[in-house]
C-alpha positions as CSV (number, residue, x, y, z in Angstrom):
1,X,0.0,0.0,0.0
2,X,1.5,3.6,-1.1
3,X,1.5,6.1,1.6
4,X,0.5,9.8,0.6
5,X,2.9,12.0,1.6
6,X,1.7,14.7,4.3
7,X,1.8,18.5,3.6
8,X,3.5,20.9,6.2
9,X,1.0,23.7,6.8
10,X,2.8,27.3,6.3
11,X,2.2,30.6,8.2
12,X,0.0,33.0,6.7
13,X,2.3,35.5,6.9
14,X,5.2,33.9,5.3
15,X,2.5,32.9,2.4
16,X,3.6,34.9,-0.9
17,X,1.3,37.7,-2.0
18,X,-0.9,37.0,-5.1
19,X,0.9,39.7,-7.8
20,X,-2.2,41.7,-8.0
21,X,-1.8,42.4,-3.7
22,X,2.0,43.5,-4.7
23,X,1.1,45.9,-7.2
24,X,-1.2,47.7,-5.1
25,X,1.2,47.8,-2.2
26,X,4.4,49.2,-4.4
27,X,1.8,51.6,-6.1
28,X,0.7,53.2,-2.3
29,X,4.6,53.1,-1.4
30,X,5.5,55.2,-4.4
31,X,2.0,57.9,-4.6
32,X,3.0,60.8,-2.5
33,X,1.2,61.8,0.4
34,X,-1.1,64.2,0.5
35,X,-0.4,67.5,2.3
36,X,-2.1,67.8,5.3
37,X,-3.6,71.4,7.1
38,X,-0.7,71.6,9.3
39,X,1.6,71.6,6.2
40,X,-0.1,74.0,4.4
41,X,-0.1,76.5,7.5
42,X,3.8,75.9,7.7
43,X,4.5,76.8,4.1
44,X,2.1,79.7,4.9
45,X,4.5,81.0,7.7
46,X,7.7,80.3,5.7
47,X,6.4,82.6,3.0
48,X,6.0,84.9,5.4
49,X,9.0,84.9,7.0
50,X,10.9,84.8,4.1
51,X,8.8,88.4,3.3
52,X,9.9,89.2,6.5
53,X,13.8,89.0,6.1
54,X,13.8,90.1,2.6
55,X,11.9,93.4,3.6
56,X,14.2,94.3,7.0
57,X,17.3,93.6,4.3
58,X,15.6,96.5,2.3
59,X,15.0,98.6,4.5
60,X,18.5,98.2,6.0
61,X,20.4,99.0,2.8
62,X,17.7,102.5,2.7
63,X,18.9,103.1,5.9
64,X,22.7,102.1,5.4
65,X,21.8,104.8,2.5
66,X,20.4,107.8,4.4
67,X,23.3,107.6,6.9
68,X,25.6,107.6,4.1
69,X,23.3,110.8,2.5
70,X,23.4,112.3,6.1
71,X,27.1,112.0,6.5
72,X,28.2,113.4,3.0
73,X,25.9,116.6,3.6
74,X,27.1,116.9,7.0
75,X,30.8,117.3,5.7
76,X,29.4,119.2,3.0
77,X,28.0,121.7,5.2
78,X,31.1,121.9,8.0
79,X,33.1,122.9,4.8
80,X,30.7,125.0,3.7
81,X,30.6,126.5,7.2
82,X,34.4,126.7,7.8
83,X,34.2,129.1,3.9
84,X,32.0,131.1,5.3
85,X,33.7,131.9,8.4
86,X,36.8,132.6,6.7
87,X,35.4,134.7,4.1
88,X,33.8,136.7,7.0
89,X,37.4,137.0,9.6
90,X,39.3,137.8,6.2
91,X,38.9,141.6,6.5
92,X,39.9,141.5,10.0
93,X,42.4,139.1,9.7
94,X,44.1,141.4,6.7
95,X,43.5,144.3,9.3
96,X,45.5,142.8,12.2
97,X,48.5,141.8,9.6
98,X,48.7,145.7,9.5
99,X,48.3,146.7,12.6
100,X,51.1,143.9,13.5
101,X,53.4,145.3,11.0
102,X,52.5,148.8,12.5
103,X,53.7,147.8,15.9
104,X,56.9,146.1,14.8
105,X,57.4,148.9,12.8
106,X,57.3,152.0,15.5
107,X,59.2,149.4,17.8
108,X,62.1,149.8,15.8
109,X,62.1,153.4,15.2
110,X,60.9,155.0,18.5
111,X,63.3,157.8,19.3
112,X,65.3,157.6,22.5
113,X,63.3,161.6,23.6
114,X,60.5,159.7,23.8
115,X,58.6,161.0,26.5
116,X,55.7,159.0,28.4
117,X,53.2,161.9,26.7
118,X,54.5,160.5,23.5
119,X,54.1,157.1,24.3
120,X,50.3,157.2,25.2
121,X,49.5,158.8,21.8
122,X,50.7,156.5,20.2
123,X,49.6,153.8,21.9
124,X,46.1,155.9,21.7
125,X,47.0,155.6,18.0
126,X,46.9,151.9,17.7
127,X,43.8,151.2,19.8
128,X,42.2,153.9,17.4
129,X,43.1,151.6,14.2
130,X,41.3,148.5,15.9
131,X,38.5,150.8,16.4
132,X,37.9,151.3,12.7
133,X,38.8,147.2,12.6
134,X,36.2,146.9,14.7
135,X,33.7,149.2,12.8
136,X,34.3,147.3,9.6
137,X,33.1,144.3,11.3
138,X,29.6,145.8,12.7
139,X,31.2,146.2,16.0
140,X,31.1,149.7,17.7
141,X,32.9,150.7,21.1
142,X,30.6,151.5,23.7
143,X,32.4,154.3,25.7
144,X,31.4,155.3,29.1
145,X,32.1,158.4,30.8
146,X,32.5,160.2,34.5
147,X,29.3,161.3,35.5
148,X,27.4,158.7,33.4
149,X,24.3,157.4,35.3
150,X,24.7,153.7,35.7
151,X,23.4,151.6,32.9
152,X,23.1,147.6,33.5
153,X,22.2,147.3,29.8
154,X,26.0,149.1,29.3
155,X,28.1,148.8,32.2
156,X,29.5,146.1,34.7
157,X,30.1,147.7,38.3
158,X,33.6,146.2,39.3
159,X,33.3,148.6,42.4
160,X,31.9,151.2,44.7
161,X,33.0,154.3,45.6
162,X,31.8,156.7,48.1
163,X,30.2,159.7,47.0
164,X,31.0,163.5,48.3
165,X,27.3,164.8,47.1
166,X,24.3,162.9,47.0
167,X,24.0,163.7,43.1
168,X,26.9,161.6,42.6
169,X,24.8,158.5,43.8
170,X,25.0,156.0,41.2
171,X,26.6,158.1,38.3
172,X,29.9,156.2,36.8
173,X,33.4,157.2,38.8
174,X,36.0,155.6,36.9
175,X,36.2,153.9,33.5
176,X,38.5,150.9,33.9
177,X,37.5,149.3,30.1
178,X,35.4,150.5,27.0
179,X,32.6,148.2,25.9
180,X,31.8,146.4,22.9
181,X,28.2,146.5,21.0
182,X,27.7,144.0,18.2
183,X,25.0,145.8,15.4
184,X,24.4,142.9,13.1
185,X,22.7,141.1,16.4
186,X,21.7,144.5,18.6
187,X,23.5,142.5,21.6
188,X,26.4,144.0,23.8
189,X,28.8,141.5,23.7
190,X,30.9,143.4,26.5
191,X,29.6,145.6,29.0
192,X,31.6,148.7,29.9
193,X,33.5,148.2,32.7
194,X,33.4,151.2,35.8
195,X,33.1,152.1,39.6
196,X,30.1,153.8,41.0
197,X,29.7,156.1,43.1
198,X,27.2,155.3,46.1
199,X,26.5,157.9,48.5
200,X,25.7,157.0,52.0
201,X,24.2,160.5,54.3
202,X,26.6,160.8,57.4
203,X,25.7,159.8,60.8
204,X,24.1,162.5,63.3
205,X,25.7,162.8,66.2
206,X,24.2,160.5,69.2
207,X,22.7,158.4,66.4
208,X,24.1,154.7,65.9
């Protein structure tokens, strides 16, 4: 009698795919997935982002820009400036290489006889020519004088001095320096300088 061979049973899972499963498998594998909410919202904010940067780049070259704009005018107008004062301090500058050359001048020839009379009007002489400098330039001399009453719009008191007559009382009593007025800005620039004289009435006797 033949005996029939028996037939090992094998694992479902280790059975082999018909084809037609395997197709389908490999052709889910290989179809890309579909974008989701999520993915769409983070390609949203890239964008955005990316918006972002390139517009702070922009506006950082326009300002890189304006500071270079604001720079170049800013030299432009120092140089500008520093012309314009020149131009201005050339008269007085040409005036004070004369006056200079004045002074070095008389040094060298003043007589030996030269008496202190001599001396002052000459001196008087020199401070006359800045004068004029000073006239050319819109500046005038405010001059006080001895008797003068006492003007804080003109004059700096540098002193007090007692009066002999009550009309003396706050009139000027010495002129220790000339002022200086400037016309193009109606502003003293240097107030005359004086004493004053202050009278004080003189104590009866038995009074304290």
């Amino acid at each position: 009698m033949t005996e029939v061979p028996q037939q090992t049973a094998v694992p479902a899972d280790e059975r082999p795919s018909p084809p037609e499963a395997l197709d389908d498998e490999s052709q889910q594998a290989d179809a890309p997935a579909e974008p989701t909410a999520v993915d769409a919202a983070l390609a949203g904010v890239r964008a955005e982002l990316a918006a972002v940067r390139e517009g702070l780049a922009a506006e950082h070259d326009r300002a890189a820009a304006r500071e270079r704009v604001i720079d170049r005018l800013h030299e432009e107008n120092q140089r500008l400036r520093g012309g314009e004062l020149r131009l201005a301090l050339r008269p007085v500058l040409t005036e004070l290489q004369r006056l200079r050359n004045d002074l070095r001048r008389q040094a060298v020839s003043l007589p030996a006889t030269l008496t202190a009379q001599g001396a002052a009007e000459l001196l008087d002489s020199f401070a006359y020519s800045v004068e004029l400098t000073l006239e050319r330039s819109d500046v005038q001399v405010v001059r006080a004088e001895v008797g003068d009453p006492f003007d804080p719009a003109r004059h700096r008191a540098a002193g007090v001095v007692a009066a002999d007559d009550p009309a003396q009382d706050g009139t000027v009593a010495q002129v220790l320096a000339d002022g200086y007025h400037d016309l193009s800005v109606n502003r003293t620039t240097a107030h005359a300088v004086v004493t004053v004289y202050r009278w004080t009435p003189p104590t009866e006797p038995g009074q304290a």
